[in-house]
Jmol script that loads the backbone (N, CA, C; Angstrom):
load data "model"
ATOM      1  N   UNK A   1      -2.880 144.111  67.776  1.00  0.00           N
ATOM      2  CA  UNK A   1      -3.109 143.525  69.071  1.00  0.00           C
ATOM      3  C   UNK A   1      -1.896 142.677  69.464  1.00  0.00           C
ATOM      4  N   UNK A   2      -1.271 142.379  71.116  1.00  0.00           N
ATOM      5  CA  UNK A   2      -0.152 142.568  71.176  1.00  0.00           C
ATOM      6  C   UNK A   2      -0.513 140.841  71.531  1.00  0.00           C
ATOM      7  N   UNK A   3       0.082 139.936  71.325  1.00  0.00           N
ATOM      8  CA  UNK A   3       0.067 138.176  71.572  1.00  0.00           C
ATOM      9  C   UNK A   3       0.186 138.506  73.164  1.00  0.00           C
ATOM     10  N   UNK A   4      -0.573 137.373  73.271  1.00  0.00           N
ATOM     11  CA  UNK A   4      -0.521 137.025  75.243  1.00  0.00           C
ATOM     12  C   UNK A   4       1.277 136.440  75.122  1.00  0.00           C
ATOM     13  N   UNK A   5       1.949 136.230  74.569  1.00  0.00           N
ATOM     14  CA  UNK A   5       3.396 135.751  74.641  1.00  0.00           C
ATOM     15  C   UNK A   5       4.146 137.292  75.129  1.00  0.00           C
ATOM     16  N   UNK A   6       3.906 138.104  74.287  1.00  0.00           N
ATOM     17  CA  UNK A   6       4.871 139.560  74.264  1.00  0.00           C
ATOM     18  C   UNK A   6       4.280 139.914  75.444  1.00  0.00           C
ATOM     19  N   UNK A   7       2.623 139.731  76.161  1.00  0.00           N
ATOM     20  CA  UNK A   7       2.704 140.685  77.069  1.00  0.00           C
ATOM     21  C   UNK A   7       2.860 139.920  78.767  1.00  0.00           C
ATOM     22  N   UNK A   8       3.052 138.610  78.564  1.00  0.00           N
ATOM     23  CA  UNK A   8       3.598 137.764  79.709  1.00  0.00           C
ATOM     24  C   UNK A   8       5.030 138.404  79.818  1.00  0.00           C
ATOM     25  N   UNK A   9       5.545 138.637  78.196  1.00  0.00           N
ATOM     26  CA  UNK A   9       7.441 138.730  78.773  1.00  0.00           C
ATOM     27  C   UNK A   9       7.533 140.119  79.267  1.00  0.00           C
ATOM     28  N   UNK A  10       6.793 141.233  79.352  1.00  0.00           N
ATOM     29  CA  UNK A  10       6.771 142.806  79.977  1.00  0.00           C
ATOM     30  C   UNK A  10       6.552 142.573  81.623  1.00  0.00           C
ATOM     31  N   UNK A  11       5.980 141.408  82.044  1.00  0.00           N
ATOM     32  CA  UNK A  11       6.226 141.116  83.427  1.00  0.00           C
ATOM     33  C   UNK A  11       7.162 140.767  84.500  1.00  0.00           C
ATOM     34  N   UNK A  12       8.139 140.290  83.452  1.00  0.00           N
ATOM     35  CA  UNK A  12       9.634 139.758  83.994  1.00  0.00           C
ATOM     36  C   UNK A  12      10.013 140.654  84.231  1.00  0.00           C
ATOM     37  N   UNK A  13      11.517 140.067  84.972  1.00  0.00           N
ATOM     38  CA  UNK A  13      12.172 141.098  85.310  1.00  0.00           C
ATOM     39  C   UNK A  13      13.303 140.992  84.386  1.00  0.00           C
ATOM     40  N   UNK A  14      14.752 141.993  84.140  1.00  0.00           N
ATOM     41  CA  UNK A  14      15.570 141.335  83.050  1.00  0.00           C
ATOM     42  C   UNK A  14      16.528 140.273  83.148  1.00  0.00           C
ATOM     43  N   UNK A  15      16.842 140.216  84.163  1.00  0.00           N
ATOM     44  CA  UNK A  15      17.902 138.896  84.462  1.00  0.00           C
ATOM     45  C   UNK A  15      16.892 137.342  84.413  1.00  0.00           C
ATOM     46  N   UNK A  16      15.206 137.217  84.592  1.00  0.00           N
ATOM     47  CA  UNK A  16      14.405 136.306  84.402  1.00  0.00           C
ATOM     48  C   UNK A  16      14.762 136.141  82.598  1.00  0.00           C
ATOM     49  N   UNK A  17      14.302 137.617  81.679  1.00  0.00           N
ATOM     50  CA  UNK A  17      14.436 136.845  80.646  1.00  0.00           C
ATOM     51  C   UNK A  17      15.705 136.446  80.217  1.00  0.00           C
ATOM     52  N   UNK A  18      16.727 136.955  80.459  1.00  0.00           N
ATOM     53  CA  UNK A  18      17.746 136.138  80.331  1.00  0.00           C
ATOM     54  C   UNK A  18      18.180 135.120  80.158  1.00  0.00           C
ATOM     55  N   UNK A  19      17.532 134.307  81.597  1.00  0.00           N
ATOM     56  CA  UNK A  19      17.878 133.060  81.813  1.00  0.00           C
ATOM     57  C   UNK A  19      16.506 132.288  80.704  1.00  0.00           C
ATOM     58  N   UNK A  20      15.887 132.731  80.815  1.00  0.00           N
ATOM     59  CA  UNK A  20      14.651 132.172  79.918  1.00  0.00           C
ATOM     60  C   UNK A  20      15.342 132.387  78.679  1.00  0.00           C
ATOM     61  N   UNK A  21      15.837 132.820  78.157  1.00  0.00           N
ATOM     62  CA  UNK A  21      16.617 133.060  76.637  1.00  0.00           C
ATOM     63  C   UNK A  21      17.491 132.199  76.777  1.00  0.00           C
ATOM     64  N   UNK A  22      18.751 131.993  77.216  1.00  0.00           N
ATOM     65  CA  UNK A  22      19.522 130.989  77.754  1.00  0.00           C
ATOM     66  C   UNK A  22      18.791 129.729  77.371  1.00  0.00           C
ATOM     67  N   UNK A  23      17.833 129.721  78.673  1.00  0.00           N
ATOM     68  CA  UNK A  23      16.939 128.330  78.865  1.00  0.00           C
ATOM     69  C   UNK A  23      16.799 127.726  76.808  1.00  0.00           C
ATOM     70  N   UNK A  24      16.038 128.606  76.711  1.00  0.00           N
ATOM     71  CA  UNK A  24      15.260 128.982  75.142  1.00  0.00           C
ATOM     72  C   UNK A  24      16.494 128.242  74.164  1.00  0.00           C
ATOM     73  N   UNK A  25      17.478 129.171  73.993  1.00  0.00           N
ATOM     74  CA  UNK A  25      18.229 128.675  72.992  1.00  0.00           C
ATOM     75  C   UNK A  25      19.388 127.206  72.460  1.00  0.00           C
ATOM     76  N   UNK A  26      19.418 126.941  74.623  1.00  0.00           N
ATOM     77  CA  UNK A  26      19.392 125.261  74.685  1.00  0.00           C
ATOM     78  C   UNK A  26      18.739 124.709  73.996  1.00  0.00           C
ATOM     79  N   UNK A  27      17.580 124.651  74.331  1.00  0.00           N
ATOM     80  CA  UNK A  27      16.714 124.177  74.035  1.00  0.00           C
ATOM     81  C   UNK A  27      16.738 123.621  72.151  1.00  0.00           C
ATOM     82  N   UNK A  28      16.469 125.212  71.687  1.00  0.00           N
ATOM     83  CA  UNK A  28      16.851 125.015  70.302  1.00  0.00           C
ATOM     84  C   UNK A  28      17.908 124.083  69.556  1.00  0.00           C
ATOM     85  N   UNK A  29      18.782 124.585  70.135  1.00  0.00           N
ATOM     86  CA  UNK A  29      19.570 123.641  69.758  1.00  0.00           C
ATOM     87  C   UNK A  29      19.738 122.086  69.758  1.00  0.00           C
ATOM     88  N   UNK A  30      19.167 122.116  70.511  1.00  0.00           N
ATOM     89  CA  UNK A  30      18.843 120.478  70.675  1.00  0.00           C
ATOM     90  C   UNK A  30      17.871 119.760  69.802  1.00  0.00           C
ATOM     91  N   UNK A  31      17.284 120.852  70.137  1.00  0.00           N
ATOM     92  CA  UNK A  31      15.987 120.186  69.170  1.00  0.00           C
ATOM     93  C   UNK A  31      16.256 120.080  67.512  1.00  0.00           C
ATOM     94  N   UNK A  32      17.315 121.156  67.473  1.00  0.00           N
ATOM     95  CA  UNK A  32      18.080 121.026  65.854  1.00  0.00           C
ATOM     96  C   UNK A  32      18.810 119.761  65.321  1.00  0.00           C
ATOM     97  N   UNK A  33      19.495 119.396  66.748  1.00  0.00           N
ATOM     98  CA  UNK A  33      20.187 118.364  66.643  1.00  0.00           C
ATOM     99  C   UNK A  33      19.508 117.153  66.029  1.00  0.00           C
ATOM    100  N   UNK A  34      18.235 116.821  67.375  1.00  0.00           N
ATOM    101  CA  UNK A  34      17.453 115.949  67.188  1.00  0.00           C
ATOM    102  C   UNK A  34      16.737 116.006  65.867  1.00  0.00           C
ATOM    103  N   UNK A  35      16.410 117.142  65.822  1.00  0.00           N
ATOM    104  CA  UNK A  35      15.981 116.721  63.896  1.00  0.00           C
ATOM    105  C   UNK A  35      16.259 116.271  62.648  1.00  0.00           C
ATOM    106  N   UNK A  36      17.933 116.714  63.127  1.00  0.00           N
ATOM    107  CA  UNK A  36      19.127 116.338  61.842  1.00  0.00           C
ATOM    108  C   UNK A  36      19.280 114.988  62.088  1.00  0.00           C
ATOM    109  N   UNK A  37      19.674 114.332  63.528  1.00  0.00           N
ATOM    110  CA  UNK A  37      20.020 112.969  63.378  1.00  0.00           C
ATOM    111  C   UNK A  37      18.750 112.094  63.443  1.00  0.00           C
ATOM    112  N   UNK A  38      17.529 112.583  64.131  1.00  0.00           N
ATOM    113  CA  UNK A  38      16.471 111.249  64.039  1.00  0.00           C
ATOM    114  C   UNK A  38      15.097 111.979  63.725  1.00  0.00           C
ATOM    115  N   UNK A  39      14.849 113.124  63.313  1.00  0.00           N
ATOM    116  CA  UNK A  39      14.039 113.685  62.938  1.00  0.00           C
ATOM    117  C   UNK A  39      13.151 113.737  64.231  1.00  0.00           C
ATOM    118  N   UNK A  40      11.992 114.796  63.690  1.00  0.00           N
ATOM    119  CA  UNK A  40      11.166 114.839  65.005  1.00  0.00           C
ATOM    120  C   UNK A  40       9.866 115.222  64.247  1.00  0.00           C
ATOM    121  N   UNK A  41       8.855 114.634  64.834  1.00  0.00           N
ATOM    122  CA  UNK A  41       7.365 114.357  64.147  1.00  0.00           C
ATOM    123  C   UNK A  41       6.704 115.797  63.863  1.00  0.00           C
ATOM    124  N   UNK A  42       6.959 116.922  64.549  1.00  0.00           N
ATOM    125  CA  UNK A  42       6.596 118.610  64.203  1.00  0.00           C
ATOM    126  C   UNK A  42       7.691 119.638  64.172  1.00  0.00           C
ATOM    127  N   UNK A  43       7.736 119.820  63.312  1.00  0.00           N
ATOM    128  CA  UNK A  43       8.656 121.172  63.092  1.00  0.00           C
ATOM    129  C   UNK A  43       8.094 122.262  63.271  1.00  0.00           C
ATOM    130  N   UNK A  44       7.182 122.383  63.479  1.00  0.00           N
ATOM    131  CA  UNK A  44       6.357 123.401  64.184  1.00  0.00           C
ATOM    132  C   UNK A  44       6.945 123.919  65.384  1.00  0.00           C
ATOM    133  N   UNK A  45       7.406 122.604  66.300  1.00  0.00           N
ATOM    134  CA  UNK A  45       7.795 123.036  67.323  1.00  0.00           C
ATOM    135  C   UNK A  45       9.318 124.052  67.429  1.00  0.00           C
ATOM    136  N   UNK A  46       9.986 123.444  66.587  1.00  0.00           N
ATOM    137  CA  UNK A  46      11.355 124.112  65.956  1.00  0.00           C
ATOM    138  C   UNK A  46      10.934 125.515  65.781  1.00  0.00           C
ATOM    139  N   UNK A  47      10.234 125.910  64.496  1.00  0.00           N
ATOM    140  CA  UNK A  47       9.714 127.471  64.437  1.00  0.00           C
ATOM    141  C   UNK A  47       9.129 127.976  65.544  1.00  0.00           C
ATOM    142  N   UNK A  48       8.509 127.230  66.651  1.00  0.00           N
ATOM    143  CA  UNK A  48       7.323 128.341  67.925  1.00  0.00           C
ATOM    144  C   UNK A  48       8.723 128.740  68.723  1.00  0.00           C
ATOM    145  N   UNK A  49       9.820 127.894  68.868  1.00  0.00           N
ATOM    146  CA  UNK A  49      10.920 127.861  69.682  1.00  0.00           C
ATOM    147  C   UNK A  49      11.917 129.297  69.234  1.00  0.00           C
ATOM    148  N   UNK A  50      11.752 129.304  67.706  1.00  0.00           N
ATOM    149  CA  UNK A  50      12.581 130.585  67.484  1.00  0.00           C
ATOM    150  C   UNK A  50      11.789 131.870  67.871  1.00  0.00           C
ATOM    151  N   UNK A  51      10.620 132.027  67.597  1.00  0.00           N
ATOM    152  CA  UNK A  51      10.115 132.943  67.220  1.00  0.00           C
ATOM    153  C   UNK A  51       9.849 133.566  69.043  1.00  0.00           C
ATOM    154  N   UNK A  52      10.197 132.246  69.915  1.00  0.00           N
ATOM    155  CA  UNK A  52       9.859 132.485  71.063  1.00  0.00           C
ATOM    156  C   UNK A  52      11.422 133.354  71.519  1.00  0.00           C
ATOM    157  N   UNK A  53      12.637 132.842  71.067  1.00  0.00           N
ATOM    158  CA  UNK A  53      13.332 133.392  70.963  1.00  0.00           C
ATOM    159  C   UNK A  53      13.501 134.740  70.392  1.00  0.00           C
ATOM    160  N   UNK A  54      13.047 135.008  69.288  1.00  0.00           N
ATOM    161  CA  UNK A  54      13.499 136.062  69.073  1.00  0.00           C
ATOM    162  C   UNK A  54      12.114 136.980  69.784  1.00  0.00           C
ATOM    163  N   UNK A  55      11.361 136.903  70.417  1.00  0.00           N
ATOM    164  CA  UNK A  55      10.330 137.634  71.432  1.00  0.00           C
ATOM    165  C   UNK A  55      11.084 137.994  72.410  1.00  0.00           C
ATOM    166  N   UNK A  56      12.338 137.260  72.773  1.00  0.00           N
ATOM    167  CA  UNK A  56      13.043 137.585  74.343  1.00  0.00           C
ATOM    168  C   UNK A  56      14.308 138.934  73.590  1.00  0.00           C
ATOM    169  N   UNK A  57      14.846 138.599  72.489  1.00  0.00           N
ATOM    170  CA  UNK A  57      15.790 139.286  72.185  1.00  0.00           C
ATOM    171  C   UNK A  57      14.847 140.655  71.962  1.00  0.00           C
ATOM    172  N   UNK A  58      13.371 140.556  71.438  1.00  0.00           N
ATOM    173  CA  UNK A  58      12.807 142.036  71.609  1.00  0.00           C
ATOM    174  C   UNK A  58      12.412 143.082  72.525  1.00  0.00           C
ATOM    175  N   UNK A  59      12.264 142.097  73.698  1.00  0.00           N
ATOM    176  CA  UNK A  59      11.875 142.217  74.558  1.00  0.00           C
ATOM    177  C   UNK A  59      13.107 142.838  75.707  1.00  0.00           C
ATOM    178  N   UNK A  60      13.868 142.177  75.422  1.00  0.00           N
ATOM    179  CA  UNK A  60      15.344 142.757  76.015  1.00  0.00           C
ATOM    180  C   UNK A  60      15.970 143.925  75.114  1.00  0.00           C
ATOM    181  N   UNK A  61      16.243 143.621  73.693  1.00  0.00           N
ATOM    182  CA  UNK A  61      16.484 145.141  73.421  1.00  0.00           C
ATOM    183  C   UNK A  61      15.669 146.421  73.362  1.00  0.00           C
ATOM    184  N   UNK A  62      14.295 145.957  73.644  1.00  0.00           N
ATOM    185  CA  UNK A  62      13.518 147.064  73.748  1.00  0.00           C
ATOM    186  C   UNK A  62      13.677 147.976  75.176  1.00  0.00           C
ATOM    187  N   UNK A  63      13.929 147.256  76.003  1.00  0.00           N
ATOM    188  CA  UNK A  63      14.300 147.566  77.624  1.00  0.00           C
ATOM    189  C   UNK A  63      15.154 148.668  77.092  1.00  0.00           C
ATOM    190  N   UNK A  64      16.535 148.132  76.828  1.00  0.00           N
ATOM    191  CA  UNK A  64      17.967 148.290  76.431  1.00  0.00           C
ATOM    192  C   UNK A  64      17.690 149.808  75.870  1.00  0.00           C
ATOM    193  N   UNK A  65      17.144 149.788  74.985  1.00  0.00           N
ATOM    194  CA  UNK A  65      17.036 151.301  74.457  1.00  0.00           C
ATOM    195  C   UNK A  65      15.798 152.338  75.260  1.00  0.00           C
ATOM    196  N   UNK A  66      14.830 151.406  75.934  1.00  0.00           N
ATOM    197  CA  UNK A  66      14.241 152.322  76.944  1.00  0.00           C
ATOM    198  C   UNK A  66      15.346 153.051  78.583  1.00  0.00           C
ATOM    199  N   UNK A  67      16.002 152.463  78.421  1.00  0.00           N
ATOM    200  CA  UNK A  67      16.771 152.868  79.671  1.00  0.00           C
ATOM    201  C   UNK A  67      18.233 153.969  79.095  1.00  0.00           C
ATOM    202  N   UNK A  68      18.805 153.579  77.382  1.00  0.00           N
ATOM    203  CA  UNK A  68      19.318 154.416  77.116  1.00  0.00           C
ATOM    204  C   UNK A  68      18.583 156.113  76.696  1.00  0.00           C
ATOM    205  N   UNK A  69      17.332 155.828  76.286  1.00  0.00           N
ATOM    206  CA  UNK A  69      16.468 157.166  76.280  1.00  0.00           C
ATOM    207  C   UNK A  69      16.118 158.128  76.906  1.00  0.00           C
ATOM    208  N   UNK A  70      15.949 157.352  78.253  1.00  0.00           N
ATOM    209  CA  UNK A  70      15.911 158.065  79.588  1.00  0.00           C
ATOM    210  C   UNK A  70      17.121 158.833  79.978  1.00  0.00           C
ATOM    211  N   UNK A  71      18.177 157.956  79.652  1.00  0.00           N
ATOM    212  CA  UNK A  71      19.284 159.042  79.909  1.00  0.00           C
ATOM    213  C   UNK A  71      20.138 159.860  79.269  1.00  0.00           C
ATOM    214  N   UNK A  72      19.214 159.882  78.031  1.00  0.00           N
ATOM    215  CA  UNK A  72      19.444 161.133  76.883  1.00  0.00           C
ATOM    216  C   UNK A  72      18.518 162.161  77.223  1.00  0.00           C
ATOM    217  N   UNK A  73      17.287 162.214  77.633  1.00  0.00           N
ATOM    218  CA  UNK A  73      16.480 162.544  78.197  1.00  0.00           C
ATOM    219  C   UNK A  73      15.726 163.644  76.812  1.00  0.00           C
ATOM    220  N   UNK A  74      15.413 164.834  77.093  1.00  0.00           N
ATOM    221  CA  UNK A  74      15.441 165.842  75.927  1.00  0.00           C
ATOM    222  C   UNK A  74      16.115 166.134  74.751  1.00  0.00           C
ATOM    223  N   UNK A  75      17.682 166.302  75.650  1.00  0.00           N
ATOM    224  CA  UNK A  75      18.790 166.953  74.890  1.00  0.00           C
ATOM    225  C   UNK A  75      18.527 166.135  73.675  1.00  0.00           C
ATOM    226  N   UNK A  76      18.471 164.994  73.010  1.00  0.00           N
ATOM    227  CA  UNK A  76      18.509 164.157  71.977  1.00  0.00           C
ATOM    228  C   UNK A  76      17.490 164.633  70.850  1.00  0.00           C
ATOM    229  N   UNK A  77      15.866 164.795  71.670  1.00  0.00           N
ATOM    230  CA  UNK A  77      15.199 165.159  71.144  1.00  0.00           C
ATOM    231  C   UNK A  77      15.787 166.725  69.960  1.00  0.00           C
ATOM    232  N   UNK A  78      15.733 167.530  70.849  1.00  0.00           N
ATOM    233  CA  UNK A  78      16.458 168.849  71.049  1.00  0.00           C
ATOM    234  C   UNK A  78      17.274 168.399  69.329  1.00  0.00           C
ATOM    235  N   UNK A  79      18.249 168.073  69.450  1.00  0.00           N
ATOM    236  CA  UNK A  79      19.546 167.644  68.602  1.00  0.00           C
ATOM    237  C   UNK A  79      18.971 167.258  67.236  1.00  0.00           C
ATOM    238  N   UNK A  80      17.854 166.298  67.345  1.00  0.00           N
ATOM    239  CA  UNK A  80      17.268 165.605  66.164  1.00  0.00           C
ATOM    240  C   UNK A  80      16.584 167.110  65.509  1.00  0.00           C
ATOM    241  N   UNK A  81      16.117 167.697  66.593  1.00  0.00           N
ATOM    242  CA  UNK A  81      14.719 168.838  66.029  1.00  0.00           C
ATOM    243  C   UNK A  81      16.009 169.550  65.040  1.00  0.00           C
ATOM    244  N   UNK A  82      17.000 169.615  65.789  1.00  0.00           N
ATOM    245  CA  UNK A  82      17.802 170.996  65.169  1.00  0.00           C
ATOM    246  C   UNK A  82      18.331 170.247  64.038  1.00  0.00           C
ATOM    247  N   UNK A  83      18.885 169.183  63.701  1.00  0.00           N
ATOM    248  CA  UNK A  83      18.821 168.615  62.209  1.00  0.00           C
ATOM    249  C   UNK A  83      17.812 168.731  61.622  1.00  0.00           C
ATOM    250  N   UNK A  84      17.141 168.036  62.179  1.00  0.00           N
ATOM    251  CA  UNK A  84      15.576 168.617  60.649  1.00  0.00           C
ATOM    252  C   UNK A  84      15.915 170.021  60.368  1.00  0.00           C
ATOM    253  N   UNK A  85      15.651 170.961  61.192  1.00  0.00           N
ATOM    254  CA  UNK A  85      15.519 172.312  60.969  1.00  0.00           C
ATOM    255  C   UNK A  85      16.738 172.738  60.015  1.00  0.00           C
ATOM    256  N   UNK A  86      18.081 172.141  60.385  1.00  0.00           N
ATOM    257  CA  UNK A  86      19.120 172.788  59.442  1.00  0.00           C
ATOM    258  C   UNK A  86      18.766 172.208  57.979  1.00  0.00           C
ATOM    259  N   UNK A  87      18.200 170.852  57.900  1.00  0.00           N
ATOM    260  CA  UNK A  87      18.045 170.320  56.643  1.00  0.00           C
ATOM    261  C   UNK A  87      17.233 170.966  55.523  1.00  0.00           C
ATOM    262  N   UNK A  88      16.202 171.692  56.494  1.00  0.00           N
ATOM    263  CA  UNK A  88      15.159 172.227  55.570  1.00  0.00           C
ATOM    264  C   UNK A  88      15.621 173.656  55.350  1.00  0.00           C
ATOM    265  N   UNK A  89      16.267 174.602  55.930  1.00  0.00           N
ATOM    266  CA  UNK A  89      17.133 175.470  55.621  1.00  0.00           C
ATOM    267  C   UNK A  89      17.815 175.635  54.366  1.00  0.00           C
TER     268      UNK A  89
END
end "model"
wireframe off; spacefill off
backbone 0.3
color backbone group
């Protein structure tokens, strides 16, 4: 079952998550900072922050290779079939 997080980010558009990744990894960083020099009462929040991060980087490379697929279209398919086939040959 897919988290209400992954299926809010399929609504964006890609230049939104972007900037939301951007936004995101400020963020992180800061909050790294703040932990090293004065600590901060949940580190929890540190881990929800990556993991939120790395949801945008999936979310964007998943696009990324949906739009390169499309314009492989068959032929790829095609290509893969005919390796198997020579392999088992």
């Amino acid at each position: 079952m897919a988290s209400k997080k992954y299926l809010e980010l399929q609504g964006h558009s890609d230049e939104d998550l972007k900037v939301e990744l951007t936004s995101a990894q400020r963020e992180y960083q800061q909050m790294r900072f703040d932990n090293y020099t004065k600590g901060i009462e949940s580190a929890t929040k540190i881990r929800e922050l990556r993991r939120d991060i790395a949801r945008l980087n999936t979310e964007l490379r998943r696009r990324e290779l949906a739009t390169q697929n499309e314009g492989a279209g068959r032929a790829a398919k095609r290509t893969r079939r005919a390796r198997l086939l020579a392999k088992q040959s």
